[in-house]
Structures are given as structure tokens and as C-alpha cells.
C-alpha positions in Angstrom: 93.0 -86.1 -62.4 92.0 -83.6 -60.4 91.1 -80.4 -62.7 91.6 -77.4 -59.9 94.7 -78.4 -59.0 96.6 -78.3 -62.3 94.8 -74.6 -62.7 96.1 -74.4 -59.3 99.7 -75.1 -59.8 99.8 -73.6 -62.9 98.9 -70.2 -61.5 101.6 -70.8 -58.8 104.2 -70.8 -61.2 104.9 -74.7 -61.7 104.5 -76.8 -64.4 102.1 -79.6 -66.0 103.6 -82.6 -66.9 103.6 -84.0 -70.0 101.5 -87.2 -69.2 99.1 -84.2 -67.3 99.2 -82.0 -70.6 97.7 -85.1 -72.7 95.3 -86.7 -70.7 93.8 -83.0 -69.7 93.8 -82.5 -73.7 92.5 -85.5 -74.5 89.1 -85.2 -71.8 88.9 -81.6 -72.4 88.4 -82.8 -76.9 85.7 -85.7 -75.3 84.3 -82.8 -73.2 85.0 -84.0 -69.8 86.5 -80.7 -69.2 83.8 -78.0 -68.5 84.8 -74.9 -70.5 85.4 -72.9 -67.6 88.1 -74.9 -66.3 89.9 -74.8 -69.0 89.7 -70.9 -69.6 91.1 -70.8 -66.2 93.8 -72.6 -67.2 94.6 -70.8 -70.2 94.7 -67.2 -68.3 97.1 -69.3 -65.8 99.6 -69.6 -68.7 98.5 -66.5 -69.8 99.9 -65.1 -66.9 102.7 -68.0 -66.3 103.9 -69.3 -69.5 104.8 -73.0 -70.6 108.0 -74.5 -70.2 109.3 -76.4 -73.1 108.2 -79.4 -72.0 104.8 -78.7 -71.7 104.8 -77.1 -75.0 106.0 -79.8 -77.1 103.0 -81.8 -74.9 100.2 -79.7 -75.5 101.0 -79.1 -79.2 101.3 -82.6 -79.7 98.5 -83.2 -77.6 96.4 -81.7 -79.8 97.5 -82.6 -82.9 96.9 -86.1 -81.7 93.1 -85.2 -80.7 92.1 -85.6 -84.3 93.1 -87.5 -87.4 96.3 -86.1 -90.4 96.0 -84.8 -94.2 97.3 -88.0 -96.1 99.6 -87.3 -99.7 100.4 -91.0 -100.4 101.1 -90.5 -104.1 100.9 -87.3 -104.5 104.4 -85.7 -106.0 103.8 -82.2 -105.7 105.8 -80.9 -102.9 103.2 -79.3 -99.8 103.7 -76.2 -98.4 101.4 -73.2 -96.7 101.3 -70.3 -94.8 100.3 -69.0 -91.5 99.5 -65.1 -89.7 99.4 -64.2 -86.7 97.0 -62.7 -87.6 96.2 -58.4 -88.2 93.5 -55.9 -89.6 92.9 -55.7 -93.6 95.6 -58.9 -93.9 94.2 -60.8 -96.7 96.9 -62.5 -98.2 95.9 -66.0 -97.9 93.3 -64.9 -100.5 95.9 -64.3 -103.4 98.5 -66.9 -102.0 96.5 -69.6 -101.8 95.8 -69.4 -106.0 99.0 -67.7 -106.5 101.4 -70.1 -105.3 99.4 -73.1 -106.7 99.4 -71.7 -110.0 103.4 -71.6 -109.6 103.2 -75.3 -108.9 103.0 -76.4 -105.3 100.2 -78.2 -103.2 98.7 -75.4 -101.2 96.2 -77.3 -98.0 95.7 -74.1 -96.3 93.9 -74.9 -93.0 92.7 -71.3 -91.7 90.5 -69.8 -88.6 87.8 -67.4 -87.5 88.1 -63.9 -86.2 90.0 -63.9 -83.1 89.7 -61.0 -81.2 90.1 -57.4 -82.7 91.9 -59.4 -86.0 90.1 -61.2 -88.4 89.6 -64.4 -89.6 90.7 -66.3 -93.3 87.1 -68.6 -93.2 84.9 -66.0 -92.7 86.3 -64.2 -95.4 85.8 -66.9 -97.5 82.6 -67.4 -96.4 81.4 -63.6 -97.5 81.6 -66.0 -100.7 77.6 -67.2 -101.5 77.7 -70.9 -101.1 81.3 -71.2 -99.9 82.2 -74.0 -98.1 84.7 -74.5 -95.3 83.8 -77.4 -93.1 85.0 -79.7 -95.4 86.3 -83.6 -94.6 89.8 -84.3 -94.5 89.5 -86.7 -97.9 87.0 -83.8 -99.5 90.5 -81.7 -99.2 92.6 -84.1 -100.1 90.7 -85.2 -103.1 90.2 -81.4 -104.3 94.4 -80.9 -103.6 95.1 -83.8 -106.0 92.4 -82.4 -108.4 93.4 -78.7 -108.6 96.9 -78.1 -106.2 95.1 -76.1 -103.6 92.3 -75.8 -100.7 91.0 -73.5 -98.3 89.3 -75.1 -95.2 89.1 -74.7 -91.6 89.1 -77.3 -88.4 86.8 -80.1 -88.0 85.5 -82.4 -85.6 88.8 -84.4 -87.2 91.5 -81.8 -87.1 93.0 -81.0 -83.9 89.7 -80.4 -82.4 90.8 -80.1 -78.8 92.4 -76.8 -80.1 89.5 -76.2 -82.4 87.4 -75.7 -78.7 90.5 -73.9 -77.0 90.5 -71.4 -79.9 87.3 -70.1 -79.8 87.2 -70.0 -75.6 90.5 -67.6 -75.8 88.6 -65.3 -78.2 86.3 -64.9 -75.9 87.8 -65.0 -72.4 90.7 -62.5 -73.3 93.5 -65.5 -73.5 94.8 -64.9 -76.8 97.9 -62.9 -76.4 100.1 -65.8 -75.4 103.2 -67.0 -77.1 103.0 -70.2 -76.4 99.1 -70.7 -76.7 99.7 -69.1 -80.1 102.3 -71.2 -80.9 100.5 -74.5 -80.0 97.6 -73.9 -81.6 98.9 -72.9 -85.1 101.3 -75.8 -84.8 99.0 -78.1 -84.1 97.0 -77.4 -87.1 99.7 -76.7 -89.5 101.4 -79.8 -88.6 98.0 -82.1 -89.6 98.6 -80.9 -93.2 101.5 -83.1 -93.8 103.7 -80.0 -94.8 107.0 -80.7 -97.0 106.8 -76.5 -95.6 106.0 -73.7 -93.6 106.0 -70.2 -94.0 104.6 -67.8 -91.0 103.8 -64.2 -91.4 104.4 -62.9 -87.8 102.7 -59.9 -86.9 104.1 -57.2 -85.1 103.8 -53.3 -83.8 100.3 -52.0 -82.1 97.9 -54.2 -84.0 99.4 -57.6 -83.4 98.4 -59.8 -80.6 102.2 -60.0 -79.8 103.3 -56.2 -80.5 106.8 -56.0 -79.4 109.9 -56.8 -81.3 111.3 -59.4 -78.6 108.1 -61.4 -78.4 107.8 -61.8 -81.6 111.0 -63.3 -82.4 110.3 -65.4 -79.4 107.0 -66.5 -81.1 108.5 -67.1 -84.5 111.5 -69.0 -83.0 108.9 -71.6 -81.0 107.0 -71.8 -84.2 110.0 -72.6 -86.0 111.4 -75.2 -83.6 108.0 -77.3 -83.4 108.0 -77.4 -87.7 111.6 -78.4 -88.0 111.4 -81.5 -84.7 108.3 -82.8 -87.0 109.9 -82.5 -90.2 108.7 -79.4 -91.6 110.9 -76.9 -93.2 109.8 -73.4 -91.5 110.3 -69.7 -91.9 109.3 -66.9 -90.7 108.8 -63.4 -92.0 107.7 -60.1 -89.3 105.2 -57.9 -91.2 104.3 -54.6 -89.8 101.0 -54.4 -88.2 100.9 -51.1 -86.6 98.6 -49.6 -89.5 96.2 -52.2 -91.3 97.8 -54.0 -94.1 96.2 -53.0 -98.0 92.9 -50.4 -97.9 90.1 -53.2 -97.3 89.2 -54.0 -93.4 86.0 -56.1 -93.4 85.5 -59.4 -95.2 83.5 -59.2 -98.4 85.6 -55.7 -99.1 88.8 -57.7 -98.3 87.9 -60.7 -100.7 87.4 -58.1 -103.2 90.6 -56.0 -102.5 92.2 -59.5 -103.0 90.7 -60.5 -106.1 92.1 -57.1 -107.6 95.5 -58.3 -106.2 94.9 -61.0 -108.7 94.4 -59.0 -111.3 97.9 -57.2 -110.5 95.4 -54.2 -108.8 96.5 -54.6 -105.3 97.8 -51.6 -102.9 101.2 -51.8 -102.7 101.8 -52.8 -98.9 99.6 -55.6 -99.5 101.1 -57.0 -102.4 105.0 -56.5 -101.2 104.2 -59.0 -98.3 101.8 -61.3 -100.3 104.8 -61.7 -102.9 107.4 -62.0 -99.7 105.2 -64.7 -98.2 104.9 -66.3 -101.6 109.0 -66.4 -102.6 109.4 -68.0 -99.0 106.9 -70.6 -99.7 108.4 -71.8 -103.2 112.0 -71.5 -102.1 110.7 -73.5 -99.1 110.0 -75.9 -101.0 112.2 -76.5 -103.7 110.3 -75.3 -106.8 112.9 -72.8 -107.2 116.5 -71.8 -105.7 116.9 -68.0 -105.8 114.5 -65.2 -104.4 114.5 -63.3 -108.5 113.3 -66.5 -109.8 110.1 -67.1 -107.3 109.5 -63.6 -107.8 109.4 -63.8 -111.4 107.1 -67.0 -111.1 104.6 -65.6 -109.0 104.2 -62.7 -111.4 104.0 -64.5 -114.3 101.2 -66.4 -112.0 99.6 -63.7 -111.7 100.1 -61.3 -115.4 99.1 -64.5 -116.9 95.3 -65.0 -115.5 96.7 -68.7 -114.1 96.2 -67.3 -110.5 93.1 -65.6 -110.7 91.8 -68.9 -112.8 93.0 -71.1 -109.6 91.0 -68.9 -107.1 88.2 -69.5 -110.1 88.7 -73.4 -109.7 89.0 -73.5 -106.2 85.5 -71.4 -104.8 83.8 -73.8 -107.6 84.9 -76.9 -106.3 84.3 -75.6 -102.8 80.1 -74.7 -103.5 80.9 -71.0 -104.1 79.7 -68.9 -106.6 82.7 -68.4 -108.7 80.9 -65.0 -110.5 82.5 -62.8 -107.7 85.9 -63.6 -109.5 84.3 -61.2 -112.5 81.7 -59.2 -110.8 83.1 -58.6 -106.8 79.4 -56.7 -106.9 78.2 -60.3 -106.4 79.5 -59.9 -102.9 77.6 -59.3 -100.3 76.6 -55.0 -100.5 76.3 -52.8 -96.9 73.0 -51.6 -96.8 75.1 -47.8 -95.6 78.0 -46.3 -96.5 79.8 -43.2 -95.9 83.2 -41.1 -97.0 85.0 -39.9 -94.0 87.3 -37.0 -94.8 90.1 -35.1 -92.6 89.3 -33.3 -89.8 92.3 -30.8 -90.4 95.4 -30.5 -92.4 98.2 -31.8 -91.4 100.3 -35.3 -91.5 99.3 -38.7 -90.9 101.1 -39.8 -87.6 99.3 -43.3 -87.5 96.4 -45.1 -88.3 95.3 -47.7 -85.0 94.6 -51.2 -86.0 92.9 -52.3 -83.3 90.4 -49.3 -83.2 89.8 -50.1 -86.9 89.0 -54.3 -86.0 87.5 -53.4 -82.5 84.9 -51.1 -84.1 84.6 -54.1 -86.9 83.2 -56.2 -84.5 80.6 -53.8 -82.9 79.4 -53.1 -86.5 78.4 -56.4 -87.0 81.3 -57.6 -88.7 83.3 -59.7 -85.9 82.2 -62.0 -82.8 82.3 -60.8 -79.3 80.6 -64.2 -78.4 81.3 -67.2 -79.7 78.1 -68.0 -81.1 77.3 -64.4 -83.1 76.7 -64.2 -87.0 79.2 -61.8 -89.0 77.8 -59.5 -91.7 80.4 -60.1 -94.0 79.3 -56.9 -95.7 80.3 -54.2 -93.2 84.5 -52.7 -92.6 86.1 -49.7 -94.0 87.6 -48.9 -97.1 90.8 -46.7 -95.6 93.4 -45.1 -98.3 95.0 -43.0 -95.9 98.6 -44.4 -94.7 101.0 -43.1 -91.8 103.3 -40.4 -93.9 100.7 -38.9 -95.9 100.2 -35.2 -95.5 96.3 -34.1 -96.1 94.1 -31.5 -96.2 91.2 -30.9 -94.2 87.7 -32.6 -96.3 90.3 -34.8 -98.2 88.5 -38.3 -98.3 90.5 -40.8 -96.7 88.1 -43.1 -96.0 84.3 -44.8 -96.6 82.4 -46.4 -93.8 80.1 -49.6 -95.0 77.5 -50.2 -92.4 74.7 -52.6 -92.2 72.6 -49.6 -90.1 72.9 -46.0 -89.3 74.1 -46.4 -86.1 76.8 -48.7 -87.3 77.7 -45.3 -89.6 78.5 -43.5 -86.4 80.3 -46.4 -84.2 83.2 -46.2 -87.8 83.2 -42.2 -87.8 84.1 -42.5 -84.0 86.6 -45.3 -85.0 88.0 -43.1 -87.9 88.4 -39.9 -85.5 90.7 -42.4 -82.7 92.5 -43.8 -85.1 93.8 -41.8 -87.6 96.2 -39.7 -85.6 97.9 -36.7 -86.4 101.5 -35.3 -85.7 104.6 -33.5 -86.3 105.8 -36.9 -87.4 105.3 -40.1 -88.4 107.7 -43.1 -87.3 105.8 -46.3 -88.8 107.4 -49.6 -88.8 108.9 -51.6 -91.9 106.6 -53.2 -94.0 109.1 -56.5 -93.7 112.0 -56.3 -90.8 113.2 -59.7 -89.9 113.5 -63.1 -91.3 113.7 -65.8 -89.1 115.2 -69.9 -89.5 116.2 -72.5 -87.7 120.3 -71.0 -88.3 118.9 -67.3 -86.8 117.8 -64.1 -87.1 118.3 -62.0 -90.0 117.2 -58.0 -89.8 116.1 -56.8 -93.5 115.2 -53.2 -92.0 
């Protein structure tokens, strides 16, 4: 198989085979492909697309590079949940605990930062002692032991796309429907999932910001759960102003550990209990929208969620005293209150100025082998809507170094944007199944 000729033809506008799509997959997981072959071919589809065929192929391509999650036994019914990915979305923190304590099997498999967004794992990992990398059986055992799990990819779990991931984050490939869509897939589908329930991201934040393409996106997702078996939904979240107040990991695991203690911001919490209702109803553990609700809360009122997220950073080498004392977190060495340059409303607040200038504070990758400081992000309180007054505070700046200080103050004054008015989008807009689309707002 000639490499340059599939980049080729791809570029061109045709398509890869299928029998091309695996046996590309399968050298480029034994690294026979060099790494800059294959970021050519991802900014060919990129730029071209995949036809149906090819999707089902590479998706299934890479499942097949590495080995499944097995539940022989295990009669707790398996469901989890998937974004798109966004800036200050932490909801896997409090779902993960949450919707164990109300019952299910939770194997979350989750990633790294990718691009201006960032990433469940290294969240977790602002966590001393946290692990992530564990085994396939590790998970499975702890599932069995305490319902849930929080763990990323392995040398055994789709690793093919475990490489392709971290080249797009670096080669400016990531905005792609179907790349998106095979790669979430491929690692959702190695759970063994009795369900699926995807948070798609839209609006100026989201790596697929229009309305169109992200139905397109939710709809390809949807179709690869339901031909493997797995019941799949999808729910678009707004992602044209960060989600909760926390942007930055150890702030965010702390902003979700409040969620847990029934202290969350509001926008955060309306989608974490969306995604969570979705999941259970997925699922069978209950029949009607009031009575997952009620569930989760009672989850949540009653300490059981707050005990599982307890359980689970135990069992996974962390030190569970953050669940008391979030000062056990890692601390920013700087940190700085940002108030309003004028009166006047709140037209928007960018996302992607807030996780771009994340990244050049320390706090995000912009190659693939760089360390996060978990400890740097913004604390932002201000929303789209809100009318201010000039010196109001309406944000703090946590920096590792002075400098890093001045990169968020620049990223403050871009991004919170004033105007005669503000037009944000809803918090929750569609719902999306294998029957169709239904518009919520």
C-alpha cells in the first residue's frame, strides 16, 4: 500500500476503501505509518470529508486496533456520556458519581485537552496521585466493586485513535465531523455500552459551532451507537460563553465538587442534570424525565454522590481529602481580580479566548509532549445579559507567574464584550435520536 497515494486521492475528492481504511489503521497503530503521513491525511478529510463507507471503516478500524471492556455477569445496566468538548465543561466530574449513585454502571473512558477545549483526564489528574492509565480489567474490576470509573485510552483501547488524537491537536485537524465522530465512537463503543448519551457542543466555542453541523455530528454519532447496539442520544449545549464559572482544571474539579454538594452555578448544573436524566432513561433505571430528575437529586441532597466521587479517586490512587478540603488542590502561585472596564451590558464572553489563553498560561498543550499546570484558569462570574458597572469584579486570574497575570488580563479585555445587546444561545436547544430531531428552544 502505497501511503501518498491514498493522501493523494483523498485530497482529490475520492474515497478510501474500506479494505484501504483498515489496513492503513491497522500499520499506522504498529507504527508503520510515520506521523506525518497520516496528519496529511487527516487535513485531506479535513478538507474532503468521509463518505459513509469509509466512516463505518475507520471507526471500526479502530475500535478493532485494541482490545473491549468485558461485563459477563455484571447486571447493572452500562451507560456513559460524551462532549464535544468546550471551556469550563466539567460535567463528567459530577456525572460520573452522580449517576452511579442513582444505580447504573458508569466506565467513562475520557481524553486530554484538545485544542482551545479541555480535557476530562487532566482534570482528574489536578487530583495528587490520581490515576488514569489504568488496564482494561483494573476498570472492570473497580466497575463491579463500586458502579463507576474514570480512565482514559491505553496501549489496549483503540490505540490507533489514541495516536490520531493527539496528532489532530496539534496539526490543526480537529474540527471535522467525521474525525470527531470516529474517534469518540470508537472509544465509546469499547465500553460495552447498554447506552450513550453525547453532549454536543455548539455556538463560538465548539469545535463544530454551527447549528447544521452539529446536528450532522450528533446524527453520525447516533447512527454508529444504534448499528453496534448501543442506545444513543444526543443533547446540544450552548458553548458560545464557557459553561459554570471555573475554566482551568484543579478550579474546575473544585467547582464540581461544590456541584456535589448541591453548590454548582446554575448553567452548569441544568446540563449536568439534562445529561444525567438522559443517561438513566437511556438505560432503563427509570421511565419518565420527573423521576430521573428526582433520583439524581436525591443522589446528590443525600451525600451518596459526593461519597461515590469519594470511592472512586480512592480506588484510583488519589487523595480523596480534596473531596473535604478542595485547598488540597493544586494553589496558583498568582492570582488577580479583574473588574469592568466600563459600565454597560455584557454582550458576550469568547470561549475560545478564555481556553486559548489557558494554554499559553501553562494550563493546556500546544505540543503534544508539554506538562499542564493544573493550577492556573480563570474564575469568571460574569455571563452574557449581565449589566455592570465599571470596577465591578467579574473575574480572578490564577497564574503560575506574572507574566501569565498579564496573558489572562489581555484574555479578559477580548473576551468579555460589551453591547447594546446580548443575543446568547440556549443553554439546551435540541434533542436528537435515532426517530429525529426535536428543538427544546
Amino acid at each position: 500500500m502505497v501511503i501518498a497515494s491514498l493522501i493523494e486521492r483523498k485530497r482529490d475528492g475520492g474515497a478510501l476503501t474500506p479494505d484501504e481504511w483498515r489496513t492503513l489503521i491497522q500499520a499506522f497503530a504498529l507504527g508503520e505509518v510515520p506521523d506525518y503521513q497520516m496528519s496529511a491525511l487527516a487535513m485531506a478529510v479535513v478538507w474532503r470529508g468521509l463518505e459513509a463507507p469509509e466512516l463505518t471503516a475507520l471507526t471500526e478500524a479502530m475500535l478493532d486496533s485494541g482490545d473491549r471492556l468485558r461485563w459477563e455477569g455484571l447486571t447493572a445496566p452500562r451507560v456513559d456520556k460524551h462532549s464535544t468538548g468546550g471551556v469550563g465543561d466539567n460535567t463528567s466530574l459530577l456525572l460520573v458519581p452522580m449517576v452511579s449513585a442513582a444505580g447504573a454502571a458508569v466506565p467513562m473512558m475520557s481524553g486530554r485537552a484538545l485544542g482551545h477545549t479541555g480535557g476530562t483526564l487532566d482534570k482528574l489528574e489536578a487530583i495528587a496521585g490520581f490515576r488514569t492509565r489504568l488496564t482494561l480489567r483494573e476498570a472492570e474490576a473497580q466497575v463491579r466493586r463500586i458502579g463507576c470509573v474514570m480512565l482514559g485510552q491505553t496501549q489496549e483501547i483503540a490505540p490507533a485513535d489514541g495516536r490520531l488524537y493527539a496528532l489532530r491537536d496539534v496539526t490543526g485537524t480537529v474540527e471535522s465531523v467525521p474525525l470527531i465522530a470516529a474517534s469518540i465512537m470508537s472509544k465509546k463503543l469499547a465500553e460495552g455500552l447498554n447506552g450513550l448519551v453525547l453532549d454536543v457542543k455548539r455556538g463560538s466555542g465548539a469545535f463544530i459551532p454551527k447549528l447544521e453541523s452539529a446536528l450532522e455530528l450528533a446524527r453520525t454519532m447516533i447512527g454508529l451507537g444504534s448499528a453496534h447496539g448501543c442506545r444513543s442520544v444526543a443533547l446540544l449545549t450552548a458553548m458560545d460563553r464557557p459553561l459554570g464559572h471555573a475554566c482551568g482544571n484543579a478550579l474546575e474539579v473544585e467547582e464540581a465538587i461544590a456541584g456535589l454538594r448541591g453548590e454548582g452555578p446554575a448553567d452548569l448544573m441544568a446540563v449536568t442534570y439534562a445529561l444525567g436524566i438522559e443517561m438513566l432513561l437511556a438505560v432503563g433505571i427509570d421511565t419518565s424525565r420527573e423521576a430521573a430528575k428526582a433520583r439524581l437529586e436525591q443522589a446528590v441532597s443525600s451525600g451518596a454522590a459526593l461519597e461515590k466521587l469519594r470511592l472512586m479517586i480512592e480506588a484510583q490512587g488519589g487523595n480523596p481529602a480534596v473531596v473535604d478540603d478542595p485547598g488540597a488542590l493544586p494553589q496558583a502561585r498568582h492570582s488577580e481580580v479583574w473588574g469592568a472596564p466600563r459600565d454597560g451590558l455584557v454582550s458576550e464572553v469568547v470561549p475560545r479566548d478564555i481556553g486559548r489563553a489557558i494554554n499559553v498560561m501553562g494550563g493546556g498543550r500546544q505540543r503534544v509532549s508539554d506538562h499542564i499546570d493544573p493550577s492556573v484558569g480563570f474564575h469568571i462570574t460574569v455571563k452574557p445579559g449581565h449589566v455592570v458597572r465599571r470596577g465591578q469584579p467579574l473575574a480572578t486570574i490564577h497564574a503560575r507567574e506574572e507574566h501569565g497575570l498579564a496573558v489572562g488580563r489581555r484574555a479578559l479585555e477580548g473576551a468579555v464584550r460589551f453591547g447594546e445587546i446580548a443575543e446568547p444561545l440556549p443553554l439546551i436547544s435540541h434533542r436528537v435520536t435515532e426517530a429525529g430531531v426535536e428543538t427544546l428552544a
